[in-house]
Biopython code that builds the backbone (N, CA, C, O; Angstrom):
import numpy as np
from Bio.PDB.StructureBuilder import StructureBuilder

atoms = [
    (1, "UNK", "N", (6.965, -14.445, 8.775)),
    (1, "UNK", "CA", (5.639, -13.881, 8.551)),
    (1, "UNK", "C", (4.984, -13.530, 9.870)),
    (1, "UNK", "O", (4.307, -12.518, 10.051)),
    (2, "UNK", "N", (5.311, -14.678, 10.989)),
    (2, "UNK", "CA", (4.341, -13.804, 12.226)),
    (2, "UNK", "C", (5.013, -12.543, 12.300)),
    (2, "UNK", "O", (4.509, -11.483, 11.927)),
    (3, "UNK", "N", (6.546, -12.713, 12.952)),
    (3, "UNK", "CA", (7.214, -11.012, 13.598)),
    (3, "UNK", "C", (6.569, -9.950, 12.605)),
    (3, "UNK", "O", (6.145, -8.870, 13.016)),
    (4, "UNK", "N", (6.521, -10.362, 11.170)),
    (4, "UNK", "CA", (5.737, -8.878, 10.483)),
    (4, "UNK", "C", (4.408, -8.776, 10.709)),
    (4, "UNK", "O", (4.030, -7.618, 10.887)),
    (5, "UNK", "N", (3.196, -10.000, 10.783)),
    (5, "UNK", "CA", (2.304, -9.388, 11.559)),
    (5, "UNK", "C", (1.754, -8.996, 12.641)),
    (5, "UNK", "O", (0.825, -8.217, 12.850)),
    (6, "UNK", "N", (2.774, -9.945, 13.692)),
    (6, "UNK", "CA", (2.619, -9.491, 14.787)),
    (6, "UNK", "C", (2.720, -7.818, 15.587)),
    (6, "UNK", "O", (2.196, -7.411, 16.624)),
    (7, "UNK", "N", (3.993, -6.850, 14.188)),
    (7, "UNK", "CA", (4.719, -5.522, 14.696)),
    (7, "UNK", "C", (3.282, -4.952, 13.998)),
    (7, "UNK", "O", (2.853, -3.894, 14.457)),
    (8, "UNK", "N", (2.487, -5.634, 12.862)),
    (8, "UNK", "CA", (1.073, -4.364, 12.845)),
    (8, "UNK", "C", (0.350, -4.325, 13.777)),
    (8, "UNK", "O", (-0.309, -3.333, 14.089)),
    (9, "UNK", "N", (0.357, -5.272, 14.303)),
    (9, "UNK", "CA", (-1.286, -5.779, 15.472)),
    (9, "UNK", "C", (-0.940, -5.009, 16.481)),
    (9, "UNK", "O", (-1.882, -4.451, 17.043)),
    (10, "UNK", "N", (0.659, -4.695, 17.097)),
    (10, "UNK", "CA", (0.526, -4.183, 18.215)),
    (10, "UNK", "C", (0.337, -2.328, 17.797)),
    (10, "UNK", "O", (-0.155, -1.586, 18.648)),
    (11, "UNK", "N", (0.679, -1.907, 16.760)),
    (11, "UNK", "CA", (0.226, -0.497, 16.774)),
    (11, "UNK", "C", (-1.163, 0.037, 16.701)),
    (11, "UNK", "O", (-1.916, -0.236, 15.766)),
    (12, "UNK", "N", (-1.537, 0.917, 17.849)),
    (12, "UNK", "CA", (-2.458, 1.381, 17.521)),
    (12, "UNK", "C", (-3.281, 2.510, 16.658)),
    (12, "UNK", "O", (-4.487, 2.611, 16.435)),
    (13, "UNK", "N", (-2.198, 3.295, 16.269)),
    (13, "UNK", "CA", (-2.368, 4.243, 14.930)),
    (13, "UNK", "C", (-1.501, 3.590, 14.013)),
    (13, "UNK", "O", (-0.392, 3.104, 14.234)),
    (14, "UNK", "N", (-2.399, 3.661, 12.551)),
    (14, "UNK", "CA", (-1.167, 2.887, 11.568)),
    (14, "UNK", "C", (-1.646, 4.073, 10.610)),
    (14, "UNK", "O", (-2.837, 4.187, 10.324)),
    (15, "UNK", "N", (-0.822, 4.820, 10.197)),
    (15, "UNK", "CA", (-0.480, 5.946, 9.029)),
    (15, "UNK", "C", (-0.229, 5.055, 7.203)),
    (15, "UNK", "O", (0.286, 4.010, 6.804)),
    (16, "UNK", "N", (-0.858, 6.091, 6.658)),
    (16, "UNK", "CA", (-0.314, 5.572, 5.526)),
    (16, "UNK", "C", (1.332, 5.105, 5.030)),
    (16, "UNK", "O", (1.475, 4.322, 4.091)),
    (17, "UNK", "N", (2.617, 5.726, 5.831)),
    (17, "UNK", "CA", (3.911, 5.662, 5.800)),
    (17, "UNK", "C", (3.520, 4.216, 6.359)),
    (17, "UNK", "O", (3.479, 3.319, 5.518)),
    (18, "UNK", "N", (3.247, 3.914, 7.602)),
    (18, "UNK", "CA", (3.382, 2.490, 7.966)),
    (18, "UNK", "C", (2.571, 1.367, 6.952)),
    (18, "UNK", "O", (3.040, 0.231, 6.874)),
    (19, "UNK", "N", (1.592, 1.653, 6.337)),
    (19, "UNK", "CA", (1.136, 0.551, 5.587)),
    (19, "UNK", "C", (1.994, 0.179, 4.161)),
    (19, "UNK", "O", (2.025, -0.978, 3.743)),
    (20, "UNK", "N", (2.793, 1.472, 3.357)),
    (20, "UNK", "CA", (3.589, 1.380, 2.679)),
    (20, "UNK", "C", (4.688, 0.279, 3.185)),
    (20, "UNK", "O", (4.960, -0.805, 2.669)),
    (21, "UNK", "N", (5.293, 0.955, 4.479)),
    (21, "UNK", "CA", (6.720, -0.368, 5.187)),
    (21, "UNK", "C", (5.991, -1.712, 4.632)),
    (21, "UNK", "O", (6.183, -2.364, 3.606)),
    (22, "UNK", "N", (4.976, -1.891, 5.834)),
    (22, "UNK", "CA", (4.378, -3.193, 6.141)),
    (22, "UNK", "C", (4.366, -3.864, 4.232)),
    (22, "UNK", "O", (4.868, -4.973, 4.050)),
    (23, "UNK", "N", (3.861, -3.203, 3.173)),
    (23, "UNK", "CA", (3.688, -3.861, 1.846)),
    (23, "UNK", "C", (4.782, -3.948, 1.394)),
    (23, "UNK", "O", (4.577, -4.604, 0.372)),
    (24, "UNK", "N", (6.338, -3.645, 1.453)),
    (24, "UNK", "CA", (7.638, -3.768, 1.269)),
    (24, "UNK", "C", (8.048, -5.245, 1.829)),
    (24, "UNK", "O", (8.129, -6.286, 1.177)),
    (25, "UNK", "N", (8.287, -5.044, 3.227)),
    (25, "UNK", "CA", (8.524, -5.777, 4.267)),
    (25, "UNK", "C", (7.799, -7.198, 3.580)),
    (25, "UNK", "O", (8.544, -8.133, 3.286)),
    (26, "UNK", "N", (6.365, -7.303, 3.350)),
    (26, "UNK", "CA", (6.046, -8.345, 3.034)),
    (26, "UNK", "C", (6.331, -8.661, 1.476)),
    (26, "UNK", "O", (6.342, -9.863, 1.210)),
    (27, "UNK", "N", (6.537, -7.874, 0.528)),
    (27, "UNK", "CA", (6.839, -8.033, -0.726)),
    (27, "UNK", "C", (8.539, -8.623, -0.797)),
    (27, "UNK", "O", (8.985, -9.001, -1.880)),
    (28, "UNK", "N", (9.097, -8.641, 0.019)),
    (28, "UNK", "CA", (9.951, -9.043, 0.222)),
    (28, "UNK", "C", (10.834, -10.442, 0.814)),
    (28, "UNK", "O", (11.967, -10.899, 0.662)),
    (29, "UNK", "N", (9.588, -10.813, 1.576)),
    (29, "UNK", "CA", (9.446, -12.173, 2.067)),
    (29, "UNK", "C", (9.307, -13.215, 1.116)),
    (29, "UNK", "O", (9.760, -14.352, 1.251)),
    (30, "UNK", "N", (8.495, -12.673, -0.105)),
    (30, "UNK", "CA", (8.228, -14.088, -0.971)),
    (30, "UNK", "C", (8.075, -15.160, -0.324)),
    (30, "UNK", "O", (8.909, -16.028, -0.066)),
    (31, "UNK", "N", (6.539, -15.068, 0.048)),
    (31, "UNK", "CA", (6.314, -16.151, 0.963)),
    (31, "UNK", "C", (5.713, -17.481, -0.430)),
    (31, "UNK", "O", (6.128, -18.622, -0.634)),
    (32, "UNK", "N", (4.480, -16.579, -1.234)),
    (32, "UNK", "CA", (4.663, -17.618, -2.326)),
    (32, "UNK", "C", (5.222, -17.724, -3.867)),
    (32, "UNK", "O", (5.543, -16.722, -4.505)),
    (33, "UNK", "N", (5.292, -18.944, -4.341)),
    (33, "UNK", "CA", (5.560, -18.976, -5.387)),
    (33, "UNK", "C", (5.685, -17.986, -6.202)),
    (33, "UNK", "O", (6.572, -17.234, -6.604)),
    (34, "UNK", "N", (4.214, -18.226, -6.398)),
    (34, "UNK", "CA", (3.186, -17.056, -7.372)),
    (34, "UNK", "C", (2.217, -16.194, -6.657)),
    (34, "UNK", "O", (1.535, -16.635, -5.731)),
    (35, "UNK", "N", (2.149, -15.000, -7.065)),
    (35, "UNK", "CA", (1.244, -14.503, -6.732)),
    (35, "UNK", "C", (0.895, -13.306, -5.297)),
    (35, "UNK", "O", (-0.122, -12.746, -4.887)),
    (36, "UNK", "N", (2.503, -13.328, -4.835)),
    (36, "UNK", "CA", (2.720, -12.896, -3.603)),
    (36, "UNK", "C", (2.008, -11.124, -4.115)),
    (36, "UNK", "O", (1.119, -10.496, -3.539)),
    (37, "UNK", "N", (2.544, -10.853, -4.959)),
    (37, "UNK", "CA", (2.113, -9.380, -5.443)),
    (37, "UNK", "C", (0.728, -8.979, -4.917)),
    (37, "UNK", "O", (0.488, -8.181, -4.011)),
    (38, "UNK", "N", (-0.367, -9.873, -5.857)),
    (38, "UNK", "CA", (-1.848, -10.095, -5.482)),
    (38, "UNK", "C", (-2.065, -9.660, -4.580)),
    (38, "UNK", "O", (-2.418, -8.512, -4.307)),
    (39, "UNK", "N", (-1.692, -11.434, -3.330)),
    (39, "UNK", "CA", (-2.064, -10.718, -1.739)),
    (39, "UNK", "C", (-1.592, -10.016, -1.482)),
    (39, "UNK", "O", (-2.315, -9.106, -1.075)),
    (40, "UNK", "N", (-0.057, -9.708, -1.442)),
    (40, "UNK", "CA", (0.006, -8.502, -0.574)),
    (40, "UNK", "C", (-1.433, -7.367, -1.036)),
    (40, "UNK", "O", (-2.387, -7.156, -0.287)),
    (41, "UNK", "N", (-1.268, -6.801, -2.337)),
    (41, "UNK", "CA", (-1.934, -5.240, -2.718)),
    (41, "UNK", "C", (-3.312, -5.786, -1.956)),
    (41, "UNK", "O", (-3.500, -5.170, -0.907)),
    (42, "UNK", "N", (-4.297, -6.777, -2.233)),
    (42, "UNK", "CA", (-5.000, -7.011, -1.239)),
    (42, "UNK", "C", (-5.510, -6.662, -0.032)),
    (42, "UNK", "O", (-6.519, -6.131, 0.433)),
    (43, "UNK", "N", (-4.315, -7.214, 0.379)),
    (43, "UNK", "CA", (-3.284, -7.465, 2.290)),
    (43, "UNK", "C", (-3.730, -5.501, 2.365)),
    (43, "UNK", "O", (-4.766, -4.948, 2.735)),
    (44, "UNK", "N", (-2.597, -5.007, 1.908)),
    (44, "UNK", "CA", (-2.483, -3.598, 1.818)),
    (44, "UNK", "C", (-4.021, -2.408, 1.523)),
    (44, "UNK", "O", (-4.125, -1.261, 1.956)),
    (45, "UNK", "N", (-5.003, -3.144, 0.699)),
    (45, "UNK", "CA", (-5.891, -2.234, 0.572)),
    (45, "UNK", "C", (-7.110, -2.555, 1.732)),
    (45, "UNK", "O", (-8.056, -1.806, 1.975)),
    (46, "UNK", "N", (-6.821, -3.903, 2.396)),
    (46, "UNK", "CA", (-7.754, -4.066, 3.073)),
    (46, "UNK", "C", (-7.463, -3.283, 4.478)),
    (46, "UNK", "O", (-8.300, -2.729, 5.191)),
    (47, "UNK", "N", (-5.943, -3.395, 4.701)),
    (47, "UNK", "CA", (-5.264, -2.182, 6.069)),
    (47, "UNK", "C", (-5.592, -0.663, 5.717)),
    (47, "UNK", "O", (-5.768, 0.165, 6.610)),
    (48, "UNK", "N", (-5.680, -0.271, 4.037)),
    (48, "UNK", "CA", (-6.006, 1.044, 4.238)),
    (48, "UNK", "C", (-7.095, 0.881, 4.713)),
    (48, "UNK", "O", (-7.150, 1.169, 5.909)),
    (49, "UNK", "N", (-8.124, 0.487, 4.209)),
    (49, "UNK", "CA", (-9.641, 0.725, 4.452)),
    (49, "UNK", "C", (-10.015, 0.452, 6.032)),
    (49, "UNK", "O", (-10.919, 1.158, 6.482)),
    (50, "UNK", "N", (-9.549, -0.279, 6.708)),
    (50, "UNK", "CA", (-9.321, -0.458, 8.115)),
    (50, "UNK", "C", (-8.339, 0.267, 8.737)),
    (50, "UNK", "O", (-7.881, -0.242, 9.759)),
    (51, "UNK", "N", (-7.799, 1.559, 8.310)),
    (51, "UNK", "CA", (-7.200, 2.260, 9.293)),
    (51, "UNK", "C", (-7.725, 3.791, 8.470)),
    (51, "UNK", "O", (-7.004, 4.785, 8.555)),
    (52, "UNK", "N", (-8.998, 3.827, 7.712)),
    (52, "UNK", "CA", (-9.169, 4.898, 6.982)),
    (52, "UNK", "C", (-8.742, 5.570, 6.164)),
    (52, "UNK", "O", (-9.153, 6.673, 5.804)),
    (53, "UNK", "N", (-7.541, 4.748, 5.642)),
    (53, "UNK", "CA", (-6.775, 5.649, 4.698)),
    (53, "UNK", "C", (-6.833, 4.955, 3.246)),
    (53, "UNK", "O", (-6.616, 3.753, 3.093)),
    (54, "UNK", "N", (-7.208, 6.003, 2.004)),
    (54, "UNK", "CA", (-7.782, 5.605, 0.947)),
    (54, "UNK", "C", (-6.679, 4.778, 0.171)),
    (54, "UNK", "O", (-5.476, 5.039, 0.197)),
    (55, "UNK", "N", (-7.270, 3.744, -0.522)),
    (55, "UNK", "CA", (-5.962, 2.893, -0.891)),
    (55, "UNK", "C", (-5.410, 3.283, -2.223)),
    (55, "UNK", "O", (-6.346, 3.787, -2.843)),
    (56, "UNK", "N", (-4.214, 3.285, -3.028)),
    (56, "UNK", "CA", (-3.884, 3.030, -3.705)),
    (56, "UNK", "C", (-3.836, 2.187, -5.193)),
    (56, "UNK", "O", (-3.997, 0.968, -5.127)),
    (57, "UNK", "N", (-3.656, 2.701, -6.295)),
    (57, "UNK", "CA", (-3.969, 1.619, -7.316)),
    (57, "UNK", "C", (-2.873, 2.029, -8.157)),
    (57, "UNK", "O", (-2.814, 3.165, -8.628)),
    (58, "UNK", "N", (-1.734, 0.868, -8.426)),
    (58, "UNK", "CA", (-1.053, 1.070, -9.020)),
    (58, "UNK", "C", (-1.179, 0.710, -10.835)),
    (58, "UNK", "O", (-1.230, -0.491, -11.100)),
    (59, "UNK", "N", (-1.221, 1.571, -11.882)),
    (59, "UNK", "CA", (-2.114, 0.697, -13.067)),
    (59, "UNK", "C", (-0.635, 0.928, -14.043)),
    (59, "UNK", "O", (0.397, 1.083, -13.389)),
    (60, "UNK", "N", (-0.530, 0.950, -15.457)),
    (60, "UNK", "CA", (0.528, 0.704, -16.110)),
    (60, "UNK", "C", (1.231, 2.431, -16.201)),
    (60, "UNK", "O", (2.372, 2.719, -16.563)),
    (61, "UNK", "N", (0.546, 3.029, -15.917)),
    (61, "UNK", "CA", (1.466, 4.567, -16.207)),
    (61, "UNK", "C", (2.420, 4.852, -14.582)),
    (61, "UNK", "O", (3.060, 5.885, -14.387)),
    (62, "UNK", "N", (2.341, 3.961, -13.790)),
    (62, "UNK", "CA", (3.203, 4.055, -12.591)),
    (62, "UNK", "C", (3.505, 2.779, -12.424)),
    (62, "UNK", "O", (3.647, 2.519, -11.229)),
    (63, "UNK", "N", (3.699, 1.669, -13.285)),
    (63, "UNK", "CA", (4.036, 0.578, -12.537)),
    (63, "UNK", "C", (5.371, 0.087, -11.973)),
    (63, "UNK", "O", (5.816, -0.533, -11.007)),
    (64, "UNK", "N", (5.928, 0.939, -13.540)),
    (64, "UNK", "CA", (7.877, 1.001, -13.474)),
    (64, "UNK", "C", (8.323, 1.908, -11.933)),
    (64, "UNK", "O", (9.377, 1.819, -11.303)),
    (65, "UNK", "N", (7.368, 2.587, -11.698)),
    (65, "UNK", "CA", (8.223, 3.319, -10.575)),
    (65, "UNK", "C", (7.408, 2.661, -9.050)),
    (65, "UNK", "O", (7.317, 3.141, -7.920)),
    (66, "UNK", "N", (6.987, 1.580, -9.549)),
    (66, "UNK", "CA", (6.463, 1.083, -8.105)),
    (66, "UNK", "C", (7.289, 0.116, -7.624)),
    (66, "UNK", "O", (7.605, -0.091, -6.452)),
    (67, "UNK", "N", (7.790, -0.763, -9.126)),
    (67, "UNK", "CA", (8.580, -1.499, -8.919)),
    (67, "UNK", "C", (10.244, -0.923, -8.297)),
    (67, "UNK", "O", (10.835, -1.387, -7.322)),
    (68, "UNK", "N", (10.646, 0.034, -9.068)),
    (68, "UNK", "CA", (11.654, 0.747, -8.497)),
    (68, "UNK", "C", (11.852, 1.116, -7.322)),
    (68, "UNK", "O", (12.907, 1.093, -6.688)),
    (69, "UNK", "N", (10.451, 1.597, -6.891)),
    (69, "UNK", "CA", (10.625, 2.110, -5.211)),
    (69, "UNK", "C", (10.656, 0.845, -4.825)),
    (69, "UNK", "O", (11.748, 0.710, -4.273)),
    (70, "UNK", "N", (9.957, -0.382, -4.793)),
    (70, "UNK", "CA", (10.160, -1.849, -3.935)),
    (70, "UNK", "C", (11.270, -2.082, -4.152)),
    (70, "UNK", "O", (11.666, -2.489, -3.060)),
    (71, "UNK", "N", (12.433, -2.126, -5.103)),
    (71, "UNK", "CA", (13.577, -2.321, -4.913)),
    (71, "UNK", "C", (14.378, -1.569, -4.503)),
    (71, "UNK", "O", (15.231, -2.090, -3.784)),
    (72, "UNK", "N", (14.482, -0.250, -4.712)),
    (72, "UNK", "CA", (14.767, 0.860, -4.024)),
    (72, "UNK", "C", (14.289, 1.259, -2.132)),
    (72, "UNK", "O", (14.217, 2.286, -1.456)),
    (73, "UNK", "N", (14.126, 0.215, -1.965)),
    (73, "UNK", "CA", (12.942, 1.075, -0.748)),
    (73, "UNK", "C", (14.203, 1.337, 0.696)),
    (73, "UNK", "O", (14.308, 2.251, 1.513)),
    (74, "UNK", "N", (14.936, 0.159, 0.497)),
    (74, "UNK", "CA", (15.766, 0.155, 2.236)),
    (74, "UNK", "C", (16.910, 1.649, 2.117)),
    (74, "UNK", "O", (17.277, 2.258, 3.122)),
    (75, "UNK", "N", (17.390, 2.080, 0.493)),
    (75, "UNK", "CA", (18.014, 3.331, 0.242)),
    (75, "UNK", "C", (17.329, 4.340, 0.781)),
    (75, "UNK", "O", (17.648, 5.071, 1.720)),
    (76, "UNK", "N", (16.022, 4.329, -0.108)),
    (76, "UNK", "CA", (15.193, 5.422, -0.195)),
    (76, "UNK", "C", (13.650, 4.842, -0.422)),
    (76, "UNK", "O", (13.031, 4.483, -1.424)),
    (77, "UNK", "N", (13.360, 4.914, 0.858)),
    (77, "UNK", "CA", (12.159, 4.738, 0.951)),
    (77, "UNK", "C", (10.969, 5.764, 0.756)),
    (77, "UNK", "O", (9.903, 5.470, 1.297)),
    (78, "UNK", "N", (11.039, 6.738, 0.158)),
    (78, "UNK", "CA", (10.604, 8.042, -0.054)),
    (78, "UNK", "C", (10.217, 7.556, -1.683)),
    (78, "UNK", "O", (9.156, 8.082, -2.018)),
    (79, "UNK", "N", (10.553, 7.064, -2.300)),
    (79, "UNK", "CA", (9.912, 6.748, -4.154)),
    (79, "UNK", "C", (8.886, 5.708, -3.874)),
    (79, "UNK", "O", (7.869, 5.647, -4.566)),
    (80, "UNK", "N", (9.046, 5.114, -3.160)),
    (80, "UNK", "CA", (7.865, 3.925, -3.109)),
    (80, "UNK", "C", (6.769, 4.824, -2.213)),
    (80, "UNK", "O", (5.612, 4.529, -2.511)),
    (81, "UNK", "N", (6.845, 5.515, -1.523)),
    (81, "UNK", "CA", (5.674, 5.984, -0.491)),
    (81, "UNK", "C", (5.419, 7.345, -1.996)),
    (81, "UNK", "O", (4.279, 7.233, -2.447)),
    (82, "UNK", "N", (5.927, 8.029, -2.438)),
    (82, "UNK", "CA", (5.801, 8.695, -3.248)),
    (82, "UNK", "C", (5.063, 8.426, -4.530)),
    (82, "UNK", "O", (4.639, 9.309, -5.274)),
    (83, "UNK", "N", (4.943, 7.095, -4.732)),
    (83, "UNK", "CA", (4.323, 6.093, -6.106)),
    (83, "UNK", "C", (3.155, 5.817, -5.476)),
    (83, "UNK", "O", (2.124, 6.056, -6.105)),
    (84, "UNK", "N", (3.080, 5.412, -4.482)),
    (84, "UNK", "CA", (1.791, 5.030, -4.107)),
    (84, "UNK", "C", (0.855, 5.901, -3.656)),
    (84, "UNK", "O", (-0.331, 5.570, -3.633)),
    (85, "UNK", "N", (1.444, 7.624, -3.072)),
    (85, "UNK", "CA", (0.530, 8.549, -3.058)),
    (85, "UNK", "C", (0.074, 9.017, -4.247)),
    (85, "UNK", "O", (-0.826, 9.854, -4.305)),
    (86, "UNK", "N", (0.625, 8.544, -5.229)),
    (86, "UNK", "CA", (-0.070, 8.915, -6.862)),
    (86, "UNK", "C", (-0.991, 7.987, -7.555)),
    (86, "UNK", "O", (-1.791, 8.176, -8.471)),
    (87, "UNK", "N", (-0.615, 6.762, -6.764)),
    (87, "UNK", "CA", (-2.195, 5.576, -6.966)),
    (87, "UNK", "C", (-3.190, 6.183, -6.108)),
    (87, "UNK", "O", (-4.361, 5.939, -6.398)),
    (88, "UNK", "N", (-2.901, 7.113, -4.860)),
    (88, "UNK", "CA", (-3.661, 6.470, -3.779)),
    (88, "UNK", "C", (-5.021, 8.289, -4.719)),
    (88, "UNK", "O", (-6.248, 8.390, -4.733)),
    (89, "UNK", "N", (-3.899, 9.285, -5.298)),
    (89, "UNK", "CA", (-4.643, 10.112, -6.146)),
    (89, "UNK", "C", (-5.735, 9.683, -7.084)),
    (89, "UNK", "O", (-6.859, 10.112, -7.347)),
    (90, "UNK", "N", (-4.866, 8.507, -7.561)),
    (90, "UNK", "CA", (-5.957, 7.833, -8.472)),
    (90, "UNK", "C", (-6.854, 7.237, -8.276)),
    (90, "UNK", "O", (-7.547, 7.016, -9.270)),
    (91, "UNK", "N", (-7.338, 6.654, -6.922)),
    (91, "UNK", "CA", (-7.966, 6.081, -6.640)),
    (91, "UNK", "C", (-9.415, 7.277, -5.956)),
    (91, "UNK", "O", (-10.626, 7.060, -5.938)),
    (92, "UNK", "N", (-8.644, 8.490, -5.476)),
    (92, "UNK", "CA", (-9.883, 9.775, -4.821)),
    (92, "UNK", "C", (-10.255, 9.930, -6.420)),
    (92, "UNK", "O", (-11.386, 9.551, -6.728)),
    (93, "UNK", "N", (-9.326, 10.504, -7.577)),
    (93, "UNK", "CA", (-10.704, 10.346, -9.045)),
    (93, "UNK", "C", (-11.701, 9.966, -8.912)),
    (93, "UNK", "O", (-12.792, 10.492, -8.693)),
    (94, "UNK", "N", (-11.154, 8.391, -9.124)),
    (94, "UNK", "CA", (-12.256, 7.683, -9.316)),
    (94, "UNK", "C", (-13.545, 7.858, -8.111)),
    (94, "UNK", "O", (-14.692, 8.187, -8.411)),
    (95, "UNK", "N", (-13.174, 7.623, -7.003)),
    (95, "UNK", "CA", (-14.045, 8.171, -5.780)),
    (95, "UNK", "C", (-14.489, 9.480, -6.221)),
    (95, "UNK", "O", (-15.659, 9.505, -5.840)),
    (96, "UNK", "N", (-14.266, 10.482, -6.746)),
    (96, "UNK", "CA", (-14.944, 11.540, -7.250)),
    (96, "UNK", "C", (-15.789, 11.378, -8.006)),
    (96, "UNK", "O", (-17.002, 11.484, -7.826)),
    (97, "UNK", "N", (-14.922, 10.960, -9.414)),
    (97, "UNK", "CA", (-16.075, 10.294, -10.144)),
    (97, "UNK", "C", (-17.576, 10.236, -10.184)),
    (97, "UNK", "O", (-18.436, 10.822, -10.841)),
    (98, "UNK", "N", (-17.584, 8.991, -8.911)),
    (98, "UNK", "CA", (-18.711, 8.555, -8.611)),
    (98, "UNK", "C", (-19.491, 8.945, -7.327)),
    (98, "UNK", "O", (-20.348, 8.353, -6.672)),
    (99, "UNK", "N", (-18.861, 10.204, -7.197)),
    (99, "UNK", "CA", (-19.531, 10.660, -6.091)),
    (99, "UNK", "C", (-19.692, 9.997, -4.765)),
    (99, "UNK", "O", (-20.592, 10.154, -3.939)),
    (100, "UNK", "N", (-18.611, 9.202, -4.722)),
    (100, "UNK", "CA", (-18.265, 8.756, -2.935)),
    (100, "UNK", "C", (-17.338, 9.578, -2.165)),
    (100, "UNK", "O", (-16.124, 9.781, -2.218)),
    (101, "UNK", "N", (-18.353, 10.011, -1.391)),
    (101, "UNK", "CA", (-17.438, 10.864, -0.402)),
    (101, "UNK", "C", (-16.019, 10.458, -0.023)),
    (101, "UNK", "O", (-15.780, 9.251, -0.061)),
    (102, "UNK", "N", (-14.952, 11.369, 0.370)),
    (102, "UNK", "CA", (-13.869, 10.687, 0.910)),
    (102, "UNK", "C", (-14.020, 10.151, 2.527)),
    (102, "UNK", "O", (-13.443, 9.189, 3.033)),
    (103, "UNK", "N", (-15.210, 11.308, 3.320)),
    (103, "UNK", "CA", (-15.562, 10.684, 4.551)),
    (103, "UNK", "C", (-15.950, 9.324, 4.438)),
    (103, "UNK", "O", (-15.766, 8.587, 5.407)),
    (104, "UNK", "N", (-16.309, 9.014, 3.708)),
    (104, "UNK", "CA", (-16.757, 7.000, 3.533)),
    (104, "UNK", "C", (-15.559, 6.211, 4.208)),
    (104, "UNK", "O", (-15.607, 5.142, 4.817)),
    (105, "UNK", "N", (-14.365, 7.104, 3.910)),
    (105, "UNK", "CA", (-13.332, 6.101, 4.291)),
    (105, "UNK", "C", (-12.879, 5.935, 5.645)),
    (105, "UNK", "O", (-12.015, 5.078, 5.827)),
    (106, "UNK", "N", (-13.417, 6.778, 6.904)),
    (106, "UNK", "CA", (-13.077, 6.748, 7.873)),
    (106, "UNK", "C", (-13.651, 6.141, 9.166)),
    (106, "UNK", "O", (-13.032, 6.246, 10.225)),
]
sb = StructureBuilder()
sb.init_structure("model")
sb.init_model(0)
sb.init_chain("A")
sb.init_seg("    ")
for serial, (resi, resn, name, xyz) in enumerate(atoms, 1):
    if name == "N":
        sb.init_residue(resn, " ", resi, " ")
    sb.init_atom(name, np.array(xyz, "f"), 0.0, 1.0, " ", f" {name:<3s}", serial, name[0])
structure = sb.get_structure()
């Protein structure tokens, strides 16, 4: 768990491609029991919002292919970054929605 947080802390631009790795990388660790899912998406929406980039929400009409890309990811890491730019769609909606700018996020 440090070496993976230690490789975010030292970058100083982190892209949405890198916050995808970083939520693999740690989904993968199974650090707990239960519940590792939770924090990570957490973990992950609190790095978008701290590196400006709008987060993701994965809900039941993409969940099968989120899971696929996390197991899929060291092949083809392109379905999981691809699943989550379709939460991260779902999530500007809703920000439309309600009339929050997307500049809010930066």
């Amino acid at each position: 768990m440090g070496f993976l947080l230690s490789s975010c802390v030292e970058k100083e631009t982190v892209s949405f491609e890198d916050i995808i790795a970083f939520h693999h990388r740690f989904e993968s660790i199974h650090p707990f029991q239960d519940g590792n899912g939770r924090v990570e998406r957490l973990t992950t929406f609190e790095e978008c919002l701290k590196n400006g980039q709008i987060p993701f929400i994965i809900d039941e009409k993409i969940k099968v292919y989120y899971y696929e890309g996390l197991k899929n990811y060291n092949r083809y890491p392109k379905q999981l970054l691809e699943t989550c730019l379709a939460g991260q769609d779902k999530h500007t909606a809703i920000m439309n929605y309600f009339r929050i700018p997307l500049s809010s996020m930066s």
